[in-house]
C-alpha positions in Angstrom: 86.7 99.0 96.4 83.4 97.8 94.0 81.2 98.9 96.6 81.0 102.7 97.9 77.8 102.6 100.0 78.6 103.1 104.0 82.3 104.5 103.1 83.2 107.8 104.0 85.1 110.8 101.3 86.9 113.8 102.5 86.7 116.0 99.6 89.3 119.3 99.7 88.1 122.4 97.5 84.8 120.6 97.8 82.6 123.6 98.3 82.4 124.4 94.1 82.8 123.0 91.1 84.1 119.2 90.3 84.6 119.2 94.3 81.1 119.5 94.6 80.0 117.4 91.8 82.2 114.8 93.7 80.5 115.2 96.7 76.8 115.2 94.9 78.0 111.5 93.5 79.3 110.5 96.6 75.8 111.1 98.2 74.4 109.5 95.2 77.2 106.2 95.6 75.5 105.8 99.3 78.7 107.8 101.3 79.3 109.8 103.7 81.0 113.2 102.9 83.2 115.5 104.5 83.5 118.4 101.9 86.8 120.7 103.0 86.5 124.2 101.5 88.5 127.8 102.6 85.6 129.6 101.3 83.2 129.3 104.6 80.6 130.9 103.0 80.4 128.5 99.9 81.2 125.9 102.7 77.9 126.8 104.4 75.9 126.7 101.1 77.0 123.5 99.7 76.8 121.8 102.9 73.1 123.0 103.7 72.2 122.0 99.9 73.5 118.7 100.1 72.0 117.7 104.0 68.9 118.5 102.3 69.8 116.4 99.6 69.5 113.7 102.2 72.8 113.0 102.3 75.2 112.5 105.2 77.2 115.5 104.9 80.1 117.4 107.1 81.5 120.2 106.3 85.2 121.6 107.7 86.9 124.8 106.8 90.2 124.4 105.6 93.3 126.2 104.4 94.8 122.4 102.6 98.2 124.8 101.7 98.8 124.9 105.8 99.3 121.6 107.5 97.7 122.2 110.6 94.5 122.5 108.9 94.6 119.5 107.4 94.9 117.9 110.6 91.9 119.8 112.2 89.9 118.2 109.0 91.3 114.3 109.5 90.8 114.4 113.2 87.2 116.1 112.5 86.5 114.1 109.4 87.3 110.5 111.7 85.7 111.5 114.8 82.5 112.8 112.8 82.1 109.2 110.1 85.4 107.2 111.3 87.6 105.9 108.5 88.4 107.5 105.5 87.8 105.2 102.5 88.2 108.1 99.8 90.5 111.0 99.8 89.7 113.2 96.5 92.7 116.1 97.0 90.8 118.8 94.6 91.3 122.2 95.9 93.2 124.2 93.6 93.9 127.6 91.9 95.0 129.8 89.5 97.2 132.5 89.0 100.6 133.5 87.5 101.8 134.7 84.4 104.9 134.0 82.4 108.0 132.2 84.3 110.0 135.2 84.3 107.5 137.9 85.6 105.1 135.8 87.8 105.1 137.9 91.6 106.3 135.3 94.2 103.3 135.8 95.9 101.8 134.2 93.1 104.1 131.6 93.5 103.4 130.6 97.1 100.2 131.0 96.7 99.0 128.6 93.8 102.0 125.9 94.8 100.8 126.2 98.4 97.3 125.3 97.6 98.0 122.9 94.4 101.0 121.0 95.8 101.5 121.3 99.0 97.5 120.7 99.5 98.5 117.5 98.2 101.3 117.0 100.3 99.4 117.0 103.3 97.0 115.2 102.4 98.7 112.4 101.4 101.4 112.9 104.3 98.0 112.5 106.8 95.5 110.4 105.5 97.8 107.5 103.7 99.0 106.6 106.6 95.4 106.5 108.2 94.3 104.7 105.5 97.4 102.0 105.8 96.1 101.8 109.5 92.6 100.6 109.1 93.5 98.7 106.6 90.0 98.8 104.4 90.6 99.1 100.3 90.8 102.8 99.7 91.4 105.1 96.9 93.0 108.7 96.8 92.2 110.7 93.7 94.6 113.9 93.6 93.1 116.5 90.6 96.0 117.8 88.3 95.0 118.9 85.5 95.6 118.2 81.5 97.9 120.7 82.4 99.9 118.6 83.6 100.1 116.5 81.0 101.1 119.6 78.3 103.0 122.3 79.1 100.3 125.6 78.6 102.4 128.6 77.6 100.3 131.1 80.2 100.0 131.2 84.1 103.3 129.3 84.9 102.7 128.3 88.4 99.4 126.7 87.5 100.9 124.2 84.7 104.4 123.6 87.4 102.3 123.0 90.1 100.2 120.5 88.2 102.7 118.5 86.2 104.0 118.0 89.9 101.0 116.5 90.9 101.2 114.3 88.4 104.9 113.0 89.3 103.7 113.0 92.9 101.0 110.4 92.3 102.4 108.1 89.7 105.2 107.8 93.0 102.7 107.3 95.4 101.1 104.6 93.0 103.9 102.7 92.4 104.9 102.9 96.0 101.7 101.5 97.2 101.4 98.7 94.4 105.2 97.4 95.4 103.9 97.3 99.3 100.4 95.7 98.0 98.7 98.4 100.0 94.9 98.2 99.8 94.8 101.8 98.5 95.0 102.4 94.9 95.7 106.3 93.6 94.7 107.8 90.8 95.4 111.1 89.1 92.6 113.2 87.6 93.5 115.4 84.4 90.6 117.3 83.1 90.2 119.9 80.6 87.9 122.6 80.6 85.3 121.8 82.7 82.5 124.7 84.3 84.1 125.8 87.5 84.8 128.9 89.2 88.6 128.3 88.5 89.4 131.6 86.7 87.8 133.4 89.9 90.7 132.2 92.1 91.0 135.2 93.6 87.7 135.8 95.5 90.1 133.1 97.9 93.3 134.6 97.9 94.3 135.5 101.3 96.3 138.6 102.3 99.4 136.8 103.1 100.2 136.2 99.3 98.5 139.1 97.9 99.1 139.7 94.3 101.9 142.8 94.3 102.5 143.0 90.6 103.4 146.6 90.0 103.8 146.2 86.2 100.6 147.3 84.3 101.8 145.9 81.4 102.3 142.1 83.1 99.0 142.9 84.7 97.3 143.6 81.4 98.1 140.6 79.6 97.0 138.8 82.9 93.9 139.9 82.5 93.2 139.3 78.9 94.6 135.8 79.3 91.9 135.2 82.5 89.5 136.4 80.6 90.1 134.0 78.1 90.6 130.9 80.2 86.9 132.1 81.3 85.7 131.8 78.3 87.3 128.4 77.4 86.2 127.1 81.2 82.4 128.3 80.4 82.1 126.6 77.4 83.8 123.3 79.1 82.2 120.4 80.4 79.9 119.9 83.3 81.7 119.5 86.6 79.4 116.5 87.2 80.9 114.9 83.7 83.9 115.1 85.6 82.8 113.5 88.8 81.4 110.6 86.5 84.5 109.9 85.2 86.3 109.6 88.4 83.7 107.3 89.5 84.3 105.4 85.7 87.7 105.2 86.9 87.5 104.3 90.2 85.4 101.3 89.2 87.8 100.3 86.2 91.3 100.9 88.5 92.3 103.2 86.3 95.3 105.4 87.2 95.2 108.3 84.9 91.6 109.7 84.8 91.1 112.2 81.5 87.8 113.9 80.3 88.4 115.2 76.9 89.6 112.7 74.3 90.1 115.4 71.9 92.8 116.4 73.2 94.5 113.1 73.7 96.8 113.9 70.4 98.4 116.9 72.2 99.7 114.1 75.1 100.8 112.0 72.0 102.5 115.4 70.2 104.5 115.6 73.5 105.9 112.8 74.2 106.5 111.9 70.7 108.7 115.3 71.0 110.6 113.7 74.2 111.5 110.6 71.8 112.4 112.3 69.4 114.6 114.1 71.2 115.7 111.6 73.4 116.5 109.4 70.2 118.9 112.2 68.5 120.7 112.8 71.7 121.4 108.8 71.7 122.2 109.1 67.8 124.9 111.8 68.6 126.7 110.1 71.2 
């Protein structure tokens, strides 16, 4: 798809951050936005600042980690702007500490919204998508995480290196069927987002019940330095430029920070390595 005017994006976790800087160069690409967002009142704000914007702009609260909700915002999101030519599957969060003392709240919680976000949306609007029958793209954010293996918050770096695996399936799956979709995954670094204040949308149900203040320590002093590194990172509209870069070039893995390009090559030359000895011993 060369030309993005007239289509229409549903944007999850679109309310903040690269969400948001999606849906400000959607507006700007001539489409027609449906930002998703559990935060209703950051919901309310973006939406109102981006109608006055000009642009054509819906706004739907949703929980993407129940499935259910993800319905309510297809059905609203087609009866509103009709078919979806753009499915960006961003909301995410952090939390979690090391594998082996990480509450299974925290668990659920960031693997409800990172993952299984992603699962629904792909298990709802692909198929919507395959039924109009207009080239699409879906863009599911994972992270560089997902590419290297971080040695805090657990969950986070599981939950993305999924996302990863889940989209190079859907990509190949879709390219064998010469579906006119095309999926990408996006793996940022550090950009400026609100990511490290995941918890202002917790809800209840997986409320954090850590009782070691030790654990809980260290959790702290490892958010606070993921705030640091996130605002000193990128803007979230660098981000949104170069999903829009990659969109336009068909590429499949979207990254933002070169730099760290040699950590990708450090690990996978690890995997060969190993994957060479084990041959050698045999």
């Amino acid at each position: 798809m060369e030309n993005f005017s007239g289509k229409t994006a549903v944007i999850t976790g679109g309310a903040s951050g690269i969400g948001l800087a999606l849906a400000h160069r959607c507006i700007v690409e001539g489409m027609q936005v449906v930002i998703a967002d559990v935060n209703q009142t950051d919901l309310e704000r973006a939406t109102d600042d981006l109608q006055k914007r000009g642009g054509a702009v819906f706004g739907v609260h949703t929980d993407v980690s129940k499935q259910a909700s993800v319905e309510v915002l297809l059905q609203a999101a087609v009866a509103r702007f009709g078919p979806i030519h753009l499915l960006c599957n961003n909301a995410g969060v952090a939390a979690g500490r090391n594998a082996w003392d990480t509450a299974v709240a925290d668990w659920e919680w960031t693997l409800g919204v990172n993952l299984w976000g992603v699962i629904f949306g792909l298990n709802l609007f692909v198929p919507h998508m395959l039924g109009h029958g207009e080239p699409s793209h879906v863009v599911n954010t994972a992270s560089i995480a997902g590419l290297i293996t971080p040695v805090s918050m657990t969950p986070y770096a599981v939950s993305k290196h999924a996302v990863v695996a889940l989209t190079e399936s859907l990509h190949q799956r879709l390219v064998a069927r010469n579906a006119p979709i095309r999926a990408h995954v996006l793996c940022p670094g550090f950009a400026k987002t609100q990511i490290y204040n995941s918890e202002r949308n917790r809800p209840g149900a997986v409320a954090d019940i850590s009782a070691n203040p030790a654990t809980a320590g260290a959790s702290d002093k490892a958010r606070r330095r993921i705030q640091d590194s996130v605002e000193s990172g990128i803007e979230a509209s660098e981000v949104a430029d170069a999903v829009f870069a990659g969109l336009q070039d068909n590429r499949f893995y979207i990254l933002t920070h070169p730099e760290m390009n040699e950590l990708i090559e450090l690990r996978h030359a690890s995997i060969m390595r190993d994957a060479q000895a084990l041959g050698s011993s045999r």
